[in-house]
C-alpha positions as CSV (number, residue, x, y, z in Angstrom):
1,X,-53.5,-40.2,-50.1
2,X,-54.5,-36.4,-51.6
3,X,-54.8,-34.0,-49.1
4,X,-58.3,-33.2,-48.2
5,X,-60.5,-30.1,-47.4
6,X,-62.0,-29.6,-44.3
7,X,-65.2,-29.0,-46.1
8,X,-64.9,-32.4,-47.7
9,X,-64.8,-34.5,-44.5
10,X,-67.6,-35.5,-42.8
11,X,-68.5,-36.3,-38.9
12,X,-66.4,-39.0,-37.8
13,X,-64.4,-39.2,-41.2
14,X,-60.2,-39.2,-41.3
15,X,-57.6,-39.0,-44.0
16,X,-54.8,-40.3,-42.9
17,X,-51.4,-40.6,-44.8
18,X,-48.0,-41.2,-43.4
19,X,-47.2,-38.6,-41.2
20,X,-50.6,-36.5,-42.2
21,X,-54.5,-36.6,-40.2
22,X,-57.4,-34.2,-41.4
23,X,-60.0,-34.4,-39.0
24,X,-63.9,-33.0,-39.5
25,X,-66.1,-34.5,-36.2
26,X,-68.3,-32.5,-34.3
27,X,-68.5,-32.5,-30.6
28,X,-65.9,-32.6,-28.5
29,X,-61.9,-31.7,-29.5
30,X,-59.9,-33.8,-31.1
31,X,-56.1,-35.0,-30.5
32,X,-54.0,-35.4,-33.8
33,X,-50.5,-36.9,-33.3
34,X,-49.9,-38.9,-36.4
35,X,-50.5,-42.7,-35.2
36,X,-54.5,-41.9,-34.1
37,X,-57.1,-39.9,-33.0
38,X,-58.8,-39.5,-29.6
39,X,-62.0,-38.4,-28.9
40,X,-62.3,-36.2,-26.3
41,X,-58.9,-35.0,-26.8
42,X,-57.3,-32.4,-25.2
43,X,-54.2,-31.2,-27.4
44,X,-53.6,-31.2,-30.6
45,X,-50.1,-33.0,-31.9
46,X,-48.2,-32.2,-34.7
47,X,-49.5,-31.6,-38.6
48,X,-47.2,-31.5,-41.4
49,X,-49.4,-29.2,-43.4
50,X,-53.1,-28.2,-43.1
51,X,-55.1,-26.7,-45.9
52,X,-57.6,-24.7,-45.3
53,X,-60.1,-23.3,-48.4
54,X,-62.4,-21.3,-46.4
55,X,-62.0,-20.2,-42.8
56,X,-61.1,-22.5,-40.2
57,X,-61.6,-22.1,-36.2
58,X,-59.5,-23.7,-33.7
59,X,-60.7,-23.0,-29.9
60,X,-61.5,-24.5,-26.9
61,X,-64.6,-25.3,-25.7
62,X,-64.9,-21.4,-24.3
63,X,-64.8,-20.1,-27.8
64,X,-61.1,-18.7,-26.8
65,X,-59.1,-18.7,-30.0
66,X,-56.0,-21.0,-29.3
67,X,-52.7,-21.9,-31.7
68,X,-49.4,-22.7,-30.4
69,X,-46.7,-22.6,-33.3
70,X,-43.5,-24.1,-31.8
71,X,-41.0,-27.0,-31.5
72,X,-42.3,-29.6,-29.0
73,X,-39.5,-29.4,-27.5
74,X,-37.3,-25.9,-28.3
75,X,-33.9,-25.1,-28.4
76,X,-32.0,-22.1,-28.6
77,X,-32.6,-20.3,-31.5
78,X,-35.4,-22.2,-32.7
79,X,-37.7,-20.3,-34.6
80,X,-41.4,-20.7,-35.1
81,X,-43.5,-18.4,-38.3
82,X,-46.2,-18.4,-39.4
83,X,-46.0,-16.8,-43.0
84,X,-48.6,-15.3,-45.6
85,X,-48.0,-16.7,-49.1
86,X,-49.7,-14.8,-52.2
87,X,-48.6,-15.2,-55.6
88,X,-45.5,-15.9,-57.2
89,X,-45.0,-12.2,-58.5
90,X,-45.9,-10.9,-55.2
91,X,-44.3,-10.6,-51.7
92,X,-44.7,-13.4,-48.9
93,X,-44.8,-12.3,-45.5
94,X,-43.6,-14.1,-42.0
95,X,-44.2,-13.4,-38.9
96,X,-41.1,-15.5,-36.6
97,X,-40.0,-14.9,-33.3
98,X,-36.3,-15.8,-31.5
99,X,-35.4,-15.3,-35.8
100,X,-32.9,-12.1,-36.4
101,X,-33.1,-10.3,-33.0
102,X,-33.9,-12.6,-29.5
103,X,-36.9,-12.6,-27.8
104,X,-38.7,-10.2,-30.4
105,X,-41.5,-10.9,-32.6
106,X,-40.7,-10.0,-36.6
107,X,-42.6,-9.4,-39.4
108,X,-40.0,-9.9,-42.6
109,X,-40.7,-9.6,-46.4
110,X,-39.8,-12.1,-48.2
111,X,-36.3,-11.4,-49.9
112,X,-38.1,-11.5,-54.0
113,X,-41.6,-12.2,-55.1
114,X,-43.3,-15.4,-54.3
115,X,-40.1,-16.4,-52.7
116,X,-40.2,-18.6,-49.4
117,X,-36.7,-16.8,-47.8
118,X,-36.8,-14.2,-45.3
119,X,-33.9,-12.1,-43.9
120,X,-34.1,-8.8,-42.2
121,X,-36.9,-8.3,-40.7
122,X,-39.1,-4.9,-41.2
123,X,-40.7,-4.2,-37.8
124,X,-39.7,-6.3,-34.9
125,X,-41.4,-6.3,-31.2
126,X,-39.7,-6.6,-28.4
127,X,-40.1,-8.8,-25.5
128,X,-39.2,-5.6,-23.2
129,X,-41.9,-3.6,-25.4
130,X,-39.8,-1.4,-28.0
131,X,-41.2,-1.5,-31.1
132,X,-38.8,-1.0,-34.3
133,X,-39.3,-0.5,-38.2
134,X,-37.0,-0.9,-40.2
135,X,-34.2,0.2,-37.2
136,X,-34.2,3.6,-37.7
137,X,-37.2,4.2,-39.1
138,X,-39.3,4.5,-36.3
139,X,-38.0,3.3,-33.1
140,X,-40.1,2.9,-29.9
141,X,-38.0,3.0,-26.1
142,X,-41.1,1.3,-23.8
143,X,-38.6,1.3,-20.8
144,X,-37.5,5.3,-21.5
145,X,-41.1,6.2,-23.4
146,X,-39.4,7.9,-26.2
147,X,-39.6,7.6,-29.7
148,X,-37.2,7.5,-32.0
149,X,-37.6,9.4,-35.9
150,X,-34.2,8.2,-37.9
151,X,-32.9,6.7,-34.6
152,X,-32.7,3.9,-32.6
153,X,-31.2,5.6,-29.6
154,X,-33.6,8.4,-29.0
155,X,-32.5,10.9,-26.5
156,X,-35.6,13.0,-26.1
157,X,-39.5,11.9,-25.7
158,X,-40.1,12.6,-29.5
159,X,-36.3,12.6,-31.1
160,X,-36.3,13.0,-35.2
161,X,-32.7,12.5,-36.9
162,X,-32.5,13.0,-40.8
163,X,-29.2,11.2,-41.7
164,X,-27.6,12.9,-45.1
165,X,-24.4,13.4,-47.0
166,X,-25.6,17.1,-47.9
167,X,-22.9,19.0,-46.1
168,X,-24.4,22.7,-47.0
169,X,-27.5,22.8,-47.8
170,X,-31.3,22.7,-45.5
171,X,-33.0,19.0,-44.9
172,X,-36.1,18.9,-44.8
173,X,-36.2,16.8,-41.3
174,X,-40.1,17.3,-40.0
175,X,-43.1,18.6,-42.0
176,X,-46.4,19.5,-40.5
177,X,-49.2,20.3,-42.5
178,X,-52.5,21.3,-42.5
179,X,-55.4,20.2,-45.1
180,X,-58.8,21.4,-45.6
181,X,-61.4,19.4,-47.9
182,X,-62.7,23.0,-49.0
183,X,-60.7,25.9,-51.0
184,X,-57.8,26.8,-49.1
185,X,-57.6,30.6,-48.4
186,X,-55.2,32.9,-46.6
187,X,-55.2,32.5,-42.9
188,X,-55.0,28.6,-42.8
189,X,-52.4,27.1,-41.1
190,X,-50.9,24.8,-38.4
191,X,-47.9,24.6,-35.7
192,X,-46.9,23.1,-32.8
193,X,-48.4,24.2,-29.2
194,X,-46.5,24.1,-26.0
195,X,-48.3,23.4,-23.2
196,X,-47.5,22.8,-19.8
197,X,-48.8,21.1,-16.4
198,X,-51.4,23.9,-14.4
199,X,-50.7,24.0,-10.5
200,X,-53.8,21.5,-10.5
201,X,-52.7,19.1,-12.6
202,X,-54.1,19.8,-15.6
203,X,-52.2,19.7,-18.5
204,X,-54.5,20.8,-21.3
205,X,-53.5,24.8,-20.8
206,X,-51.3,26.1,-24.1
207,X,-48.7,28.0,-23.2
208,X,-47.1,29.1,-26.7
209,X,-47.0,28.0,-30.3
210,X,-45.7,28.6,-33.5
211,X,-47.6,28.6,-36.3
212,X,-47.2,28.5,-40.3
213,X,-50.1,30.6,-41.7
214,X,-50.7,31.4,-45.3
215,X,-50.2,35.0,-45.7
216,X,-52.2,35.3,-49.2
217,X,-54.3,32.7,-51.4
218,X,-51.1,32.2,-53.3
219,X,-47.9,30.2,-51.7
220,X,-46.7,33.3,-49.6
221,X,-46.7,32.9,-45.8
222,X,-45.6,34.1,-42.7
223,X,-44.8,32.7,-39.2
224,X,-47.0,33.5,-36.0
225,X,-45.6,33.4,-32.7
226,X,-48.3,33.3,-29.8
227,X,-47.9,33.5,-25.9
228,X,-50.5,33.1,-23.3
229,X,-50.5,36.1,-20.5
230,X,-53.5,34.7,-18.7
231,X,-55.9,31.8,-18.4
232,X,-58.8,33.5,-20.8
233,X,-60.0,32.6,-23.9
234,X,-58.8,35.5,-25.4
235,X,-54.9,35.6,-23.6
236,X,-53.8,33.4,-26.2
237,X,-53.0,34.9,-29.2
238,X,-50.3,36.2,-31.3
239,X,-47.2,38.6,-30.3
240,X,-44.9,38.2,-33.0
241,X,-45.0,38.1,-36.7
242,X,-42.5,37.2,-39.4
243,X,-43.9,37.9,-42.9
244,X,-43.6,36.6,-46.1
245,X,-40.7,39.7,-47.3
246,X,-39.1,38.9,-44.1
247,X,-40.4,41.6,-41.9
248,X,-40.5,41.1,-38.1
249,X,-43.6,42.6,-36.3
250,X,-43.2,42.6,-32.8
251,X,-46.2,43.2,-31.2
252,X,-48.0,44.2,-34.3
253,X,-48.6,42.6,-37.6
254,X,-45.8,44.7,-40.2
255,X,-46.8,46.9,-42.1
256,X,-46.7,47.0,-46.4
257,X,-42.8,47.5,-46.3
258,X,-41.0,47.4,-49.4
259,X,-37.4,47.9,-50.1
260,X,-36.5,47.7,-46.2
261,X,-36.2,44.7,-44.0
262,X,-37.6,45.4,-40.8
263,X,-38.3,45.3,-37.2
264,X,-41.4,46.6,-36.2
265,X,-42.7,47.0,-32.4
266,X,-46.3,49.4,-32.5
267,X,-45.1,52.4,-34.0
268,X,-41.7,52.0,-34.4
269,X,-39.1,50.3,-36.6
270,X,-36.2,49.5,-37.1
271,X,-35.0,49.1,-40.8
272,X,-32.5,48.2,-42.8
273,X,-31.7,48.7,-47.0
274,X,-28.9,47.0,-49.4
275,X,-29.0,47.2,-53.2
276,X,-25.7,45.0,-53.3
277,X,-23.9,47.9,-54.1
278,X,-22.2,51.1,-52.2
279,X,-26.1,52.1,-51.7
280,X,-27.0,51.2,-48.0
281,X,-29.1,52.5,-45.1
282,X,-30.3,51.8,-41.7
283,X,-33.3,53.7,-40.6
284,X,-35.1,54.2,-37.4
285,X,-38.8,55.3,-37.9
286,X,-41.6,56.4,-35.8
287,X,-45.2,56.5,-36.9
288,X,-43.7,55.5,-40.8
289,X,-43.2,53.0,-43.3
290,X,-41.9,52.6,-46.8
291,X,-44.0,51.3,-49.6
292,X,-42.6,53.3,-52.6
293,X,-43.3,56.2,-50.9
294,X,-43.3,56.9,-46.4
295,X,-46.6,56.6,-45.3
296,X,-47.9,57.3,-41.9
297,X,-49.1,54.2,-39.7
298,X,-51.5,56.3,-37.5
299,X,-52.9,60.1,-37.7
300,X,-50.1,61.7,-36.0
301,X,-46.5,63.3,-36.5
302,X,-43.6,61.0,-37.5
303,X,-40.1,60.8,-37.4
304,X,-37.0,59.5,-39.0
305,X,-33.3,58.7,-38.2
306,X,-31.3,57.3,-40.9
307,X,-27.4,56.2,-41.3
308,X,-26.4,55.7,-45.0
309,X,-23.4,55.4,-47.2
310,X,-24.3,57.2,-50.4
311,X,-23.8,59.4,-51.5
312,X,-21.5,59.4,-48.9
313,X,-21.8,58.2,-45.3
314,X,-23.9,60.5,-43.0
315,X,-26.5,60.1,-39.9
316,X,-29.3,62.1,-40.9
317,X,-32.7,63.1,-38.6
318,X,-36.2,63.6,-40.3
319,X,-39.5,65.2,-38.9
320,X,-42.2,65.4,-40.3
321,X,-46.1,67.1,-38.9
322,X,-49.0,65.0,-38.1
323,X,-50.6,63.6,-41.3
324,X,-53.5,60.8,-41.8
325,X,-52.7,57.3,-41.8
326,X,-52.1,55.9,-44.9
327,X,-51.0,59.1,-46.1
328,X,-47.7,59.8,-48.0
329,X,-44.7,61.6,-46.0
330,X,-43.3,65.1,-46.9
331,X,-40.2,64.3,-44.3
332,X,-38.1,67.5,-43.5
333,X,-34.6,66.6,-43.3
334,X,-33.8,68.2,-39.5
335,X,-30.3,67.4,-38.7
336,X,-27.4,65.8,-40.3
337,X,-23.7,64.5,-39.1
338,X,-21.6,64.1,-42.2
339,X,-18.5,61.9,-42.8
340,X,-16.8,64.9,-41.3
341,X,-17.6,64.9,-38.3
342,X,-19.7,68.0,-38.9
343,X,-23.5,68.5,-37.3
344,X,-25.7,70.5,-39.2
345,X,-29.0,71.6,-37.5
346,X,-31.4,72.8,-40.5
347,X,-30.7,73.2,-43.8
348,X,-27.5,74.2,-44.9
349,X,-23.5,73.0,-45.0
350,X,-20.6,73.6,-42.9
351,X,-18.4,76.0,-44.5
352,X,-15.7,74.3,-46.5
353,X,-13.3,76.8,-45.5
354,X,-13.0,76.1,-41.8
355,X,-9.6,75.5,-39.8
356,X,-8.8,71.8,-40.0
357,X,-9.2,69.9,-36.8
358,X,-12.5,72.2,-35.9
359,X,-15.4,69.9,-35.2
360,X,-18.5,72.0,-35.1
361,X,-21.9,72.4,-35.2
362,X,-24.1,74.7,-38.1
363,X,-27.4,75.9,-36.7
364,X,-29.0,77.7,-39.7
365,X,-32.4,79.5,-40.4
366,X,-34.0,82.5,-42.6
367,X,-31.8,85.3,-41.9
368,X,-29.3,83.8,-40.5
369,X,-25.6,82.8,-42.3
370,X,-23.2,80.4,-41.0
371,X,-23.5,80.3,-37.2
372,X,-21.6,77.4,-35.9
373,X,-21.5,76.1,-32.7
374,X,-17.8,74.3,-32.6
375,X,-16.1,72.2,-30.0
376,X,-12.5,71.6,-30.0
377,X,-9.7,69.3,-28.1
378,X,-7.6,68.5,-30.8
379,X,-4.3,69.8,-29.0
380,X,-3.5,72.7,-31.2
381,X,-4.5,76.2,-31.8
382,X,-7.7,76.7,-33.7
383,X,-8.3,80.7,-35.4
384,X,-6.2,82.1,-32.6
385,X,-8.0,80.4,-29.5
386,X,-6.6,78.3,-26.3
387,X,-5.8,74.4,-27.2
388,X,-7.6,71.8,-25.8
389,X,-11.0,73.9,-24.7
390,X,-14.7,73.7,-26.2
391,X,-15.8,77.1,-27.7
392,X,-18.5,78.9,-29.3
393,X,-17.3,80.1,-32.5
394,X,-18.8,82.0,-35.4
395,X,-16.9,81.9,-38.3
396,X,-17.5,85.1,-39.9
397,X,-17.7,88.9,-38.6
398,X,-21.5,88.2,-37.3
399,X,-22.6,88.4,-33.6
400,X,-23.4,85.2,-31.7
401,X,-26.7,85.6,-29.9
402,X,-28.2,84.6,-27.2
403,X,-32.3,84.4,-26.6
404,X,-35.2,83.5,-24.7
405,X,-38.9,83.2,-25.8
406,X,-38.0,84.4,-29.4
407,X,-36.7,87.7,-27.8
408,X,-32.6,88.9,-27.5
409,X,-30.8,89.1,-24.3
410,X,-27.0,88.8,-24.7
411,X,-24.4,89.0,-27.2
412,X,-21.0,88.4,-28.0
413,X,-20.3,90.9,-30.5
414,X,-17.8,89.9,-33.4
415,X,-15.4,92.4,-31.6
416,X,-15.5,89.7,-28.4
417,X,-17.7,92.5,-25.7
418,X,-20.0,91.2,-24.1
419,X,-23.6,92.8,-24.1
420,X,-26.7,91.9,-21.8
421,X,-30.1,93.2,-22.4
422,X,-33.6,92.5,-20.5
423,X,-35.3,93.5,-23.9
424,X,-32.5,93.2,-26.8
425,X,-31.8,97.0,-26.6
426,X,-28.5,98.2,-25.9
427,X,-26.6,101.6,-25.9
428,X,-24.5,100.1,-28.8
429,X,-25.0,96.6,-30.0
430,X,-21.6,97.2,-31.2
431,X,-19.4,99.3,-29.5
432,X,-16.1,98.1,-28.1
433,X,-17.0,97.8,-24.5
434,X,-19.0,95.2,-22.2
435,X,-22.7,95.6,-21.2
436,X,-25.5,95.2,-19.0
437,X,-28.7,96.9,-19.9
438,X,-31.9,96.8,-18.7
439,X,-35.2,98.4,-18.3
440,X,-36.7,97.1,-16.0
441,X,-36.9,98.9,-12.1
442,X,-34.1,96.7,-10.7
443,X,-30.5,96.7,-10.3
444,X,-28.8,96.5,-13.7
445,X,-26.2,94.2,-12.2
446,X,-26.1,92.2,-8.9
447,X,-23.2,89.9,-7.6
448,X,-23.7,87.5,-4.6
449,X,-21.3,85.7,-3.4
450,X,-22.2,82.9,-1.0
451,X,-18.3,81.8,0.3
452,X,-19.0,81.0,4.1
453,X,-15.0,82.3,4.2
454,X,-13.1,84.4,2.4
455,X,-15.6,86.5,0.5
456,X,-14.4,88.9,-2.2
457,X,-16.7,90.9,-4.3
458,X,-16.2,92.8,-7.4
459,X,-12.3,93.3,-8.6
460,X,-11.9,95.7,-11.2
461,X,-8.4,95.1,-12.4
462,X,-6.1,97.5,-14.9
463,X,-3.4,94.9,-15.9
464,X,-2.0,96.2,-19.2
465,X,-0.6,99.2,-17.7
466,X,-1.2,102.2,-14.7
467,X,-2.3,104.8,-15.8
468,X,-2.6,106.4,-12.3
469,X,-4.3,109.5,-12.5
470,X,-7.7,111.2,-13.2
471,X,-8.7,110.4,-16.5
472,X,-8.8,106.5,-16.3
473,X,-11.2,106.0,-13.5
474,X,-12.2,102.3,-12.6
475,X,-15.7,103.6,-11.7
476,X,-17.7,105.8,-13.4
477,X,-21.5,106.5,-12.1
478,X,-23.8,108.6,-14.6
479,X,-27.0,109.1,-14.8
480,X,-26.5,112.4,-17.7
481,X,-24.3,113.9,-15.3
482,X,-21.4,112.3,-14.0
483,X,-22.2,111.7,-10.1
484,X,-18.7,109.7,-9.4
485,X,-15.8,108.5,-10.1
486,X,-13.0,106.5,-8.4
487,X,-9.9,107.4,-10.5
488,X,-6.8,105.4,-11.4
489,X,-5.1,107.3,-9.0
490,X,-7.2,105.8,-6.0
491,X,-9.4,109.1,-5.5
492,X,-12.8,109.8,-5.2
493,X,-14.4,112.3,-7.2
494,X,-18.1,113.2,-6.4
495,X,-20.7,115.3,-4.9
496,X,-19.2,115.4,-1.9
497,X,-21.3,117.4,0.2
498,X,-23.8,114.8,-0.6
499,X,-21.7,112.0,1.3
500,X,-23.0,111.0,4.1
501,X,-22.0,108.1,7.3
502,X,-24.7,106.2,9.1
503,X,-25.0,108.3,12.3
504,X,-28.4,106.7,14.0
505,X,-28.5,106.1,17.6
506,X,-30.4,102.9,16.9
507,X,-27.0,101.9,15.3
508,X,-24.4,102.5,18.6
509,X,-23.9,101.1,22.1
510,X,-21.7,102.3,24.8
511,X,-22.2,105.9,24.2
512,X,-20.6,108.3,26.5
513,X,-19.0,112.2,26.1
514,X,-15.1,111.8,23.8
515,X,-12.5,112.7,26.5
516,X,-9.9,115.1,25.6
517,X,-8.2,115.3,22.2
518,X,-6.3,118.2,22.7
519,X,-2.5,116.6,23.2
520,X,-3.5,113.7,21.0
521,X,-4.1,116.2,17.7
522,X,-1.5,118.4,19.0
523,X,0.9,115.4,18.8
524,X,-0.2,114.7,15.0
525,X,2.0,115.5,12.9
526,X,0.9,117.2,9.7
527,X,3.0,116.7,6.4
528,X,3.5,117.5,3.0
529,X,4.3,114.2,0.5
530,X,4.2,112.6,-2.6
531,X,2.9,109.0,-3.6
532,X,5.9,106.9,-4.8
533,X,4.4,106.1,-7.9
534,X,2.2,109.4,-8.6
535,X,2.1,110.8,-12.3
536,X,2.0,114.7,-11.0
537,X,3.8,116.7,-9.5
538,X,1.5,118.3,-6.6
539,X,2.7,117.9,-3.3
540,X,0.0,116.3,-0.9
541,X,-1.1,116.9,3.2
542,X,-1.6,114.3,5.6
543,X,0.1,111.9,8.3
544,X,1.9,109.3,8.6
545,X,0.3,105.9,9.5
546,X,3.3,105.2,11.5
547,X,3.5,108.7,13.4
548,X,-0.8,108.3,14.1
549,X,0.0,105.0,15.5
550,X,2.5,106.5,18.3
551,X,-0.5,108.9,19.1
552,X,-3.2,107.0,19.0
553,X,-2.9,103.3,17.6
554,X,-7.1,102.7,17.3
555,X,-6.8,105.5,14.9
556,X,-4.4,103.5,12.5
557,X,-6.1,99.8,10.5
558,X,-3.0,97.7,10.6
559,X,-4.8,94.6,8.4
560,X,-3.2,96.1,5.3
561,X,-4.1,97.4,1.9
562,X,-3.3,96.1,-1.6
563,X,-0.5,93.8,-1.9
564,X,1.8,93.4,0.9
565,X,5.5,94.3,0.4
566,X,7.8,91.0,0.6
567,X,9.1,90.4,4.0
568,X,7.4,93.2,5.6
569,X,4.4,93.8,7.4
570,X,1.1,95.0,5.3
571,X,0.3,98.3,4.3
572,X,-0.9,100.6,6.9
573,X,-3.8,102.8,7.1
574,X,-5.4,105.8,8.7
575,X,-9.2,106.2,10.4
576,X,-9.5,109.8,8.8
577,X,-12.9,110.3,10.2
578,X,-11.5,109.4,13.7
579,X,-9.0,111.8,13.2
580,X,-11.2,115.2,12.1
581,X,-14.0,114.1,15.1
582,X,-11.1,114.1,17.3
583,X,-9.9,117.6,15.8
584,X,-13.2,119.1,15.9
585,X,-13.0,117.6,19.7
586,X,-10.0,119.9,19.7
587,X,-11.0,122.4,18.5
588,X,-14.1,122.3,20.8
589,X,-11.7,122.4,23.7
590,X,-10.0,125.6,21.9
591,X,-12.9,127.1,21.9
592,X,-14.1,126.5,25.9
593,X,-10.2,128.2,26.2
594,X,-10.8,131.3,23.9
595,X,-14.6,131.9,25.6
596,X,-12.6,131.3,29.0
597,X,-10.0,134.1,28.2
598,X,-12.6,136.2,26.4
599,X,-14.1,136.2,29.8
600,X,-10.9,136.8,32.1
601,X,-10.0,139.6,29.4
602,X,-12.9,141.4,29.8
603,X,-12.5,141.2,33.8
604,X,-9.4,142.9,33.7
605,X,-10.4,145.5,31.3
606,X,-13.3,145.9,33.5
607,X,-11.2,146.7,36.3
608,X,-8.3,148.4,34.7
């Protein structure tokens, strides 16, 4: 017989063909197995087909909806389906289980439209949990919770593989995007957010995030970096910006740079420049930027380091007062280092004719021509001075001075003398001789030195030649009149009777009466000489240290003088004061005699 509709039967009524029963009854459940049917039933055997035009309801007497699709009795690799057909030109559907991959539930496409043979499946369910579509597509791990993007072996909780033969060029792997239903405007973005677990368990609290925000209301945009530094509302926000011309801001959105690319931190940046041709430069800025034109970021001075190549390479420092911000730049170019090696300090160029090898420095201003502070190790003479030394040097017949608070007080003159002055003056700025000037009430020169042994003051030092005689003295004192001198010849010439020895009681100890001096300046002998080495032809008085020594050795300094002679004991000298107090001690006794004789004279011609 035709297969009937459910909606066709009524209570109690069967159709019943070979191997086929459609039942309608109400009350209780029925039991269809192909030879009868069993009130009261409590299974349901096997159907061939069932039609259904409407809906149909299987259940239990619970309302629980139960359907067991199966082999009564199952082997392995038995399948069971239950599959969606539509119409001829469009794709059936099945869902199987135990089909293409064990123990999974599928859901396969039909291989071509209205077709009734199905092979791979497109999503499959695992009896462990994993959830796949189409393999790679999207792959779930339930044992590992991690899901797969382009893999079926993800690695990572959220793992996204684009698989490609491009071998050089970007793939577009994930994409995040952001949609408003009302006119899209600059500012609107999205990005990813890191968060992370807070010590009491919450894991809610953002910790960074990167975000793609557009940077105008056209398709420029820029990438914001945010960090948190605290748990406040207002700790999270943005510390780094990459703009749409490839600016970084670091701290600070970048300002309106063109030309440059560039690293900027507050007020500073770092920039770089590159036409593609021999035209490069690397800048360092404070307080500036580059739009056309250097403008200032804030109302204050700026400044401006910058190494290029053309038109050839050099290292270059700008200054530059303070300005308003916004305002353009009028940079004064303060220092340069040229491909030479030379430093320039101001305006100005090193002078092209200077000795090769001489690295130097030109410090120029108004009024002032080629001074040149120069520094050289190069291993060979440079304009007549010592290898391998650092010097001072001004090229041309010009003084090089020295100053404090805008005022002169030394100078090397271009002659080499050296010339110091409290207040620039000096008895001549250019006379061939060294000098200290001052006028102020203090010493004009003071030496101290601070040895704890071996102390030596001042040395002064006739090494070309000795002249030995009166008119070269070492040390000349005038004050409009000369007051003394000590000659090349080792004597003093002064104001003599103005000489004078510390005599003050408060200076001695163990004073008490000279004893006689009469045999001990009676034994001096008193002789006429001539210095080895004097240029004249007087004969001199004295003694000999030697002779003194036999008389009286306190009266003779045997720690030498000058150089000592090789192999031979050093130089002796005499204690001349010693010597005339011990005369006059003489001549005291002389005198006691005469006055004693004078006396014993005068008896006898009394009593003659």
């Amino acid at each position: 017989m035709a297969d009937l509709k459910i909606s066709q039967l009524t209570d109690g009524g069967a159709s019943q063909a070979t191997d086929e029963y459609v039942v309608a009854r109400s009350g209780s459940n029925f039991r269809i197995d192909g030879a009868s049917v069993a009130a009261a039933a409590t299974s349901v055997g096997t159907l061939s087909s069932l039609t259904v035009s409407g809906s149909a309801r299987i259940a239990n007497a619970s309302g629980n909806k139960i359907m067991q699709l199966g082999q009564a009795t199952p082997s392995a690799n038995d399948a069971s389906s239950l599959e969606f057909q539509a119409s001829s030109t469009q794709t059936n559907w099945a869902i199987r289980t135990n089909w293409n991959v064990a123990g999974a539930l599928e859901f396969n496409p039909s291989s071509s439209a209205g077709g009734t043979t199905y092979t791979t499946p497109a999503m499959y369910l695992t009896s462990s949990g994993n959830l796949a579509v189409d393999t790679n597509t999207l792959y779930v791990d339930a044992a590992n919770n991690r899901v797969g993007v382009g893999t079926a072996s993800p690695s990572n909780t959220l793992d996204v593989i684009t698989t490609t033969t491009v071998t050089n060029t970007l793939v577009d792997t994930l994409r995040i995007s952001a949609i408003t239903t009302n006119t899209a405007a600059a500012g609107l973005g999205t990005g990813i957010v890191f968060s992370a677990e807070r010590p009491s368990g919450e894991i809610n609290l953002s910790r960074a995030a990167i975000y793609g925000v557009s940077q105008s209301a056209d398709e420029s945009g820029y990438l914001s970096f945010w960090t948190r530094t605290n748990t406040g509302s207002g700790d999270f926000n943005e510390k780094m910006r990459l703009d749409a011309s490839g600016n970084l801001g670091l701290g600070v959105t970048p300002s309106a740079w063109t030309t440059f690319k560039v690293f900027q931190s507050q007020r500073s940046a770092f920039a770089s420049y590159s036409d593609g041709s021999p035209n490069a430069a690397t800048v360092i800025t404070t307080n500036a930027f580059y739009d056309g034109n250097w403008k200032y970021i804030e109302s204050i001075g700026a400044t401006n380091y910058e190494q290029a190549t053309s038109p050839s390479a050099a290292h270059k420092w700008f200054v530059a007062p303070s300005g308003t911000a916004g305002g353009t730049i009028s940079f004064t170019q303060a220092m340069t280092l040229d491909a030479s090696g030379n430093l320039t300090v101001g305006a100005g160029t090193i002078n092209a004719t200077r000795t090769s090898g001489d690295s130097r420095v030109l410090a120029t201003a108004a009024g002032v021509a080629n001074t040149v502070l120069g520094f050289n190790n190069s291993g060979s003479t440079v304009g007549g001075m010592v290898n391998n030394v650092g010097y001072v040097n001004v090229l041309q017949a010009y003084p090089l001075v020295f100053g404090t608070d805008s005022t002169e007080r030394a100078r090397i003159t271009s002659g080499g003398y050296f010339k110091a002055s409290n207040d620039g003056a000096y008895n001549d700025s250019a006379g061939a001789y060294h000098e200290f000037l001052t006028n102020a009430g203090n010493w004009a020169l003071y030496t101290n030195n601070k040895a704890t042994s071996s102390m030596l003051g001042v040395n002064v030092v006739f090494s070309g030649g000795a002249p030995n005689g009166t008119g070269n003295p070492f040390l000349q004192c005038t004050d409009g009149t000369t007051r003394a001198v000590i000659r090349s010849n080792g004597g003093l010439a002064n104001y003599q009777a103005n000489n004078v020895d510390l005599s003050d009681i408060r200076t001695k100890t163990d004073i008490t009466p000279a004893a006689s001096m009469w045999d001990k300046v009676a034994a001096l002998e008193i002789v006429a000489y001539k210095y080895i080495d004097q240029t004249h032809d007087d004969v001199n008085l004295g003694v000999i240290a030697q002779q003194v020594e036999t008389v009286e050795p306190v009266w003779v300094d045997a720690d030498g003088f000058g150089d000592t002679p090789e192999g031979e004991e050093p130089l002796k000298t005499v204690y001349t004061k010693d010597i005339t107090f011990a005369a006059i001690k003489a001549l005291q006794e002389a005198m006691a005699r005469i006055e004693a004789l004078e006396v014993e004279v005068a008896a006898l011609k009394a009593n003659a």
